[in-house]
TORKOL-4160 file (C-alpha; in steps of 0.2 Angstrom, whole numbers, padded with zeros to 4 digits, m for minus):
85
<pt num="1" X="0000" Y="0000" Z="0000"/>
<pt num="2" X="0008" Y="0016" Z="m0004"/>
<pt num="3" X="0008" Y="0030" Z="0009"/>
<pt num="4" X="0000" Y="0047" Z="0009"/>
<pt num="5" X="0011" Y="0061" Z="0006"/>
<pt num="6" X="0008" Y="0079" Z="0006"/>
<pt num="7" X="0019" Y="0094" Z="0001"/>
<pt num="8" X="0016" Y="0112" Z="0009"/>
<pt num="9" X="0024" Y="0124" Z="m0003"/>
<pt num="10" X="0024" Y="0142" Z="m0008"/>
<pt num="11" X="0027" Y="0151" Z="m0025"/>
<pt num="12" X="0044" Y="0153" Z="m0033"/>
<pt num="13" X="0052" Y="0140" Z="m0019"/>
<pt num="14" X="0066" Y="0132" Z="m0027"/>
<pt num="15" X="0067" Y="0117" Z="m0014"/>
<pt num="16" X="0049" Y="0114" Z="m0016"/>
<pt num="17" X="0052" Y="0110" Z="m0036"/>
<pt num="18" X="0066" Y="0102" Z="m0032"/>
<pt num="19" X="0056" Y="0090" Z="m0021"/>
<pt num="20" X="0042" Y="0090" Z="m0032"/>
<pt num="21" X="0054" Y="0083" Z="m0044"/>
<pt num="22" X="0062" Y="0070" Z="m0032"/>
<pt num="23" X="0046" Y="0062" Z="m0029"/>
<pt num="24" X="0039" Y="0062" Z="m0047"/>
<pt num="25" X="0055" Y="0054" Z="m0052"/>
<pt num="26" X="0054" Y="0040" Z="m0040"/>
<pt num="27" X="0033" Y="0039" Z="m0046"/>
<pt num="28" X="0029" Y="0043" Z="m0028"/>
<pt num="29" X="0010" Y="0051" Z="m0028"/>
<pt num="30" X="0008" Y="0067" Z="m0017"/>
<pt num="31" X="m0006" Y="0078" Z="m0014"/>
<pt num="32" X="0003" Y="0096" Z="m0016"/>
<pt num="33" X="m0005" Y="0112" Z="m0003"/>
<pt num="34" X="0000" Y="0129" Z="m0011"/>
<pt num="35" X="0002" Y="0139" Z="0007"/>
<pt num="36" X="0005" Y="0155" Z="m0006"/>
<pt num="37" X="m0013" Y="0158" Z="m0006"/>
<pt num="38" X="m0016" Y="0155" Z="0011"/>
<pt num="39" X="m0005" Y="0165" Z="0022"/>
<pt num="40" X="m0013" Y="0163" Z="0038"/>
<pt num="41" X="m0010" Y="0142" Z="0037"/>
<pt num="42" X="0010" Y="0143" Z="0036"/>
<pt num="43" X="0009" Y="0149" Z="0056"/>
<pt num="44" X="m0003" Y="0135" Z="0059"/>
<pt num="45" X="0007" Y="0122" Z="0048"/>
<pt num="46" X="0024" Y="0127" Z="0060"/>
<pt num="47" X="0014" Y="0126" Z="0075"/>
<pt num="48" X="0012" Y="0107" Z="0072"/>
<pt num="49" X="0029" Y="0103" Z="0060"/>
<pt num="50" X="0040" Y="0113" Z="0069"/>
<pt num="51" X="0047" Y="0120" Z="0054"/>
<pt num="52" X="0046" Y="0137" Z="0044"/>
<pt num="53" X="0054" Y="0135" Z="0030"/>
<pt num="54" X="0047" Y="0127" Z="0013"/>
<pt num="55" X="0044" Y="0113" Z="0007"/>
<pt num="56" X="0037" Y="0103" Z="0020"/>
<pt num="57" X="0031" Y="0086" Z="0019"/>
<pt num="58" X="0022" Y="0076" Z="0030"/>
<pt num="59" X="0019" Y="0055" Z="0025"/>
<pt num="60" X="0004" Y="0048" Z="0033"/>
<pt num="61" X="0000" Y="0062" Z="0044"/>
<pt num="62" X="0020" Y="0062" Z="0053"/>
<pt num="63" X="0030" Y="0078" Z="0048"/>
<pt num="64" X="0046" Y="0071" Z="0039"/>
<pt num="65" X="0054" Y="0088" Z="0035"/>
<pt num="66" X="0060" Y="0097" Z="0020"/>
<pt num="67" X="0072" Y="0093" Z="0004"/>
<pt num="68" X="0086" Y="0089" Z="0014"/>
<pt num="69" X="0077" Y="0078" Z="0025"/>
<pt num="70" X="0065" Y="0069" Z="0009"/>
<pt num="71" X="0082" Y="0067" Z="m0002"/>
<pt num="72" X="0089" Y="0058" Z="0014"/>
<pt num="73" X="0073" Y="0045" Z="0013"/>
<pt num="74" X="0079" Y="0043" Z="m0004"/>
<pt num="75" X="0096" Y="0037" Z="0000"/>
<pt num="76" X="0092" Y="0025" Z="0013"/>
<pt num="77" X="0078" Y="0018" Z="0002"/>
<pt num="78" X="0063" Y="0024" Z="0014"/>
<pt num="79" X="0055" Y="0035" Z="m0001"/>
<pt num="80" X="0056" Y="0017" Z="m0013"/>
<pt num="81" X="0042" Y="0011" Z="0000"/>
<pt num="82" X="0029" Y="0025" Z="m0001"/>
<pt num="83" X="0031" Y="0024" Z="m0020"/>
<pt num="84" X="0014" Y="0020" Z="m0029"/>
<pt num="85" X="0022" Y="0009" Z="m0044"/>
């Protein structure tokens, strides 16, 4: 079964392409959330995460982090799990 994985990210955010790429490469299905339009959510969204920055991702519903944290998944063969192929 393949895992749920949502990216928050905001408009001209290089890391979010970047991690947008990563998990279309690796055919791993993710649901992405704009915060660009909605502001007010980024304080809500570090509230729970921890994080400010951009991108976020969070796999069936547990923060995993940002680019650095979703290329490491992808080294150690995590991200191959959640893929939907």
């Amino acid at each position: 079964m393949s895992s749920r994985v949502i990216l928050f990210s905001t408009d001209a955010c290089t890391y979010c392409e970047h991690a947008k790429s990563l998990l279309s490469k690796r055919e791993v299905a993710f649901e992405e959330v704009n915060l660009s339009e909605h502001p007010e959510l980024q304080s809500e969204l570090a509230a729970v995460t921890g994080l400010e920055s951009f991108p976020q991702i969070v796999v069936d519903g547990e923060p995993l982090g940002g680019l650095n944290e979703l290329r490491a998944a992808d080294k150690n063969g995590v991200l191959a799990s959640w893929s939907t192929a």
